[in-house]
N, C-alpha and C positions, 0 to 999 in steps of 0.2 A: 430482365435477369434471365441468364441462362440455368435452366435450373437441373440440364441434363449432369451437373456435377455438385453433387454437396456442398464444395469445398472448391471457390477458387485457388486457393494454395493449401495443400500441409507442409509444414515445415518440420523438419528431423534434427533435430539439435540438441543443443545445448542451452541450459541455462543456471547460470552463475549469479550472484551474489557481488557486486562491483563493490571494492572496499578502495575507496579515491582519497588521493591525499595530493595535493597543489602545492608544486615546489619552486622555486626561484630556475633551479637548475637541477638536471639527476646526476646522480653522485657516481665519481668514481670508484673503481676496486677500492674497497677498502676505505673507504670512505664515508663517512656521516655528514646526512643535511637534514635541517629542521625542516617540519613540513606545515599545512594547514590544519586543520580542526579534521579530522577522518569524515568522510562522508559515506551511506551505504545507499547504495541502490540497484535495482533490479537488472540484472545485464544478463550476459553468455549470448551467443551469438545467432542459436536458434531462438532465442526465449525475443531478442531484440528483433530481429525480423518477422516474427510472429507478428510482435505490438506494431511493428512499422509500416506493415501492409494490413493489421487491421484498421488502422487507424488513415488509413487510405482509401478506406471502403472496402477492401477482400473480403471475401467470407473466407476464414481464416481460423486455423485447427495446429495445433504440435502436437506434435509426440517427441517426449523425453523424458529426462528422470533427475527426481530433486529429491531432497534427504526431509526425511520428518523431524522438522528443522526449524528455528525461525524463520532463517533463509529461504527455506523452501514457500514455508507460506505465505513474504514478502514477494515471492516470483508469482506465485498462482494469486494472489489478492492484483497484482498490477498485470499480468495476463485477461485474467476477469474484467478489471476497468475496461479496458480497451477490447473486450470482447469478442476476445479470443478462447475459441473450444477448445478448454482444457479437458477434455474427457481423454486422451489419449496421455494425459502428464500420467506416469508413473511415481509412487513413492516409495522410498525406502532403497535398503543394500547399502549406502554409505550417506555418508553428512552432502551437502548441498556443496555442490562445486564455488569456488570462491575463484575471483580475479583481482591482483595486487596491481594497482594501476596508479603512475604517479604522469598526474600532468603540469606541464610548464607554460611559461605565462606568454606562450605563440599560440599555445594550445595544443600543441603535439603532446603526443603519450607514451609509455611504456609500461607494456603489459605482461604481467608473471601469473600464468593458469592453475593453479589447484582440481582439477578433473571433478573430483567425488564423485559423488552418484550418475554425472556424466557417461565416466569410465563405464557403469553397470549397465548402458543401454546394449541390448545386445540385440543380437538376429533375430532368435527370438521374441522378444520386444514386438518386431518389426512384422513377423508373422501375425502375432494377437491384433495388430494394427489393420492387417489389411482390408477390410470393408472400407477403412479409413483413406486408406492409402488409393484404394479402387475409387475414389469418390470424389476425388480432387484434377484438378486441370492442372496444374502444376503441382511439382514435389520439390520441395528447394531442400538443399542439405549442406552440411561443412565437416570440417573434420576436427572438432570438438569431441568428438563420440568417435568409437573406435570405426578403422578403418572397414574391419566386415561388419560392423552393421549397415554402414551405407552401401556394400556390396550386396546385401539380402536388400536395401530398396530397389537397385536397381533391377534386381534379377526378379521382382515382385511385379514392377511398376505393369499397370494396367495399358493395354496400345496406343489410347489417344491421350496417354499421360506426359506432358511434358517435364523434364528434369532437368535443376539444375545444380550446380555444385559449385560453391567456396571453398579451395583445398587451402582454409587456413586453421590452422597452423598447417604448413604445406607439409606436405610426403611424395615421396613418388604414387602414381596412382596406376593402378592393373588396366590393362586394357579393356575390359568390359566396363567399367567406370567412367572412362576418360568418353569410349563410344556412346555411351548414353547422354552424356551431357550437352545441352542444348539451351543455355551456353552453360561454357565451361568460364568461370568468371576470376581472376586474379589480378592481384599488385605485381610490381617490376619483382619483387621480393619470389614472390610465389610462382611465377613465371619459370623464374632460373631455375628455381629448385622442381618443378614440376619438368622442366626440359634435360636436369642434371647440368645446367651449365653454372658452374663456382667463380667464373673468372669475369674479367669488367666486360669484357662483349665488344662492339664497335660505340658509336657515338650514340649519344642518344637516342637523338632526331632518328635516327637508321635502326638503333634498334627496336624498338616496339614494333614495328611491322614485321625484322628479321623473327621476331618470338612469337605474334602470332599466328605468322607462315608456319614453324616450328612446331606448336601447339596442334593448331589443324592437321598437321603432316600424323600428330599422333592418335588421329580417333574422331576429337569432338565434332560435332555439328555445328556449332559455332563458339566462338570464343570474345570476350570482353577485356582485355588490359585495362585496371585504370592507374591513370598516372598523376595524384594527386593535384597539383596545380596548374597542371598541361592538359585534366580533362580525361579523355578515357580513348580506348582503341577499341572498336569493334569487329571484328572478322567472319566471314562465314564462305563460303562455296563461290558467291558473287563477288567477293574482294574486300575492301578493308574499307571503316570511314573513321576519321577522327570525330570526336564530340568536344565541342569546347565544355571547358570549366565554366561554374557562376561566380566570379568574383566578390567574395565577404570577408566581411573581418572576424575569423573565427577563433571562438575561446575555449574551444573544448570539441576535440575531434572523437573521443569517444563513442563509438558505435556509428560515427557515418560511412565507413562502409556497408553496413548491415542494413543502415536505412536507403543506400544505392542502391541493394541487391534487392530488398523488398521491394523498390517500387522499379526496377526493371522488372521481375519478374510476373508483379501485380500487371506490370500494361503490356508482355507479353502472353502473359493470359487473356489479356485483353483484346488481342487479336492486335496490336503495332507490331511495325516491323523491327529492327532491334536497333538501329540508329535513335529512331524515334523513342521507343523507349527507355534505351543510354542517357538520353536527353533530358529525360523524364526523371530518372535516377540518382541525376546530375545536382539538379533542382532540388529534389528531396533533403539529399544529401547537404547539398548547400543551407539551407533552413539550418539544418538538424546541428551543423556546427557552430552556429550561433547565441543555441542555448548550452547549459550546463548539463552534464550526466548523459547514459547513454539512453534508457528509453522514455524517462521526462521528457527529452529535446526532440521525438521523432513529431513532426507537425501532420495533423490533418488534408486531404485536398484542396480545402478552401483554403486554410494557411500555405499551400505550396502558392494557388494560384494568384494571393494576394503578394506574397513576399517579391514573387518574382515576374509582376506583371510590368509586360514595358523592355 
């Protein structure tokens, strides 16, 4: 173990409260569908990346902010399990971020954010953090939390600090943000909206390369595409590689992106290259859609290496 860093990753996020309801179908405007029995479980997208790369082996830290709450204590009690250093969770300033998430019987989802005490992390925050923030080899972050607070991680981050960044829910992003990122990691979704492009683009096949030419053209250090059932694009200074997808039969895709991005980031800490790692994330990921909920379903390394050995 390297122990020149406390912290192979801290994570800056978010964490919500997943209120799941399983639908035949989701409903149109104006429209009513009955659903499942309500289900509640520990989610938001830093609190799930946390659990996904502890549970991966990281030594592994958040900083965020949860409501003195039920909810809140459902995040820090399933944080804790998976033993993850909640000493940087803030509490209090508003109720526990909440996520309205309805899933269909492919397993796709739809997700409506409630912020709370999310919204309260601020710059600030980020300051009181930083021993925290100095002490980690990676710093992974999303935009769950306002956009200047993950401005003050970057403008903190330590030299041998790697960052990296999920701009979802997307926004445009400042250029000192976008230069830090290493990688810079996004859906076809988030891609558009981070390049400002609103319209169909060229072919598919053509476009994920066009976007993360695109992306690079604006800063990062390397960039990630992933393209759900086509697998992921990787780009950096060297040129571009596909990663194939793991083929499963998935019932619930809830938080596997999150568990993609935790274990990219875990085996880029880890000293792989980012192909390798994508590969690695892929896998993860693949597991995680298999089970129900979002951070229930992130599996261990020996559950990666058994699921998908062969």
């Amino acid at each position: 173990m390297d122990d020149t860093y406390t912290y192979d990753l801290l994570v800056v996020g978010s964490a919500n409260a997943d209120l799941v309801i399983g639908v035949e179908r989701r409903p149109h405007a104006g429209e009513t569908v009955l659903g499942s029995d309500l289900a509640v479980h520990p989610g938001g997208k830093g609190a799930n990346q946390a659990v996904a790369a502890a549970r991966l082996g990281a030594r592994t830290a958040l900083l965020a902010r949860v409501g003195d709450d039920d909810h809140g204590r459902l995040l820090l009690d399933s944080l804790r399990t998976a033993d993850v250093d909640v000493s940087e969770v803030r509490t209090g300033g508003a109720p526990t971020g909440v996520a309205l998430i309805t899933v269909d019987p492919s397993g796709d989802n739809s997700i409506v954010v409630s912020p709370g005490a999310n919204a309260r992390l601020t710059p600030a925050d980020v300051r009181d953090a930083l021993p925290a923030l100095r002490s980690a080899r990676v710093v992974s972050a999303q935009l769950e939390i306002p956009l200047d607070t993950v401005g003050e991680v970057v403008r903190l981050l330590g030299p041998g600090t790697r960052f990296a960044l999920n701009p979802s829910p997307p926004a445009p992003l400042p250029p000192e943000v976008l230069a830090a990122c290493d990688p810079l990691i996004v859906n076809e979704h988030e891609a558009r909206v981070v390049l400002g492009d609103t319209g169909d683009g060229a072919a598919a096949g053509e476009r994920s390369e066009d976007w993360a030419r695109g992306l690079l053209a604006l800063g990062p250090r390397s960039v990630v595409i992933t393209l759900g059932a086509e697998g992921a694009l990787v780009a950096d200074a060297r040129g571009t590689a596909r990663v194939p997808a793991v083929p499963v039969s998935a019932v619930d895709t809830t938080g596997a992106g999150d568990a993609f991005t935790a274990a990219l980031v875990r085996r880029l800490g880890a000293g792989d290259d980012l192909p390798t790692a994508a590969a690695y994330g892929a896998r993860v990921g693949a597991v995680a859609v298999t089970r129900r909920g979002a951070q229930a379903s992130f599996p261990t390394a020996d559950e990666v290496a058994r699921a998908t050995a062969g």
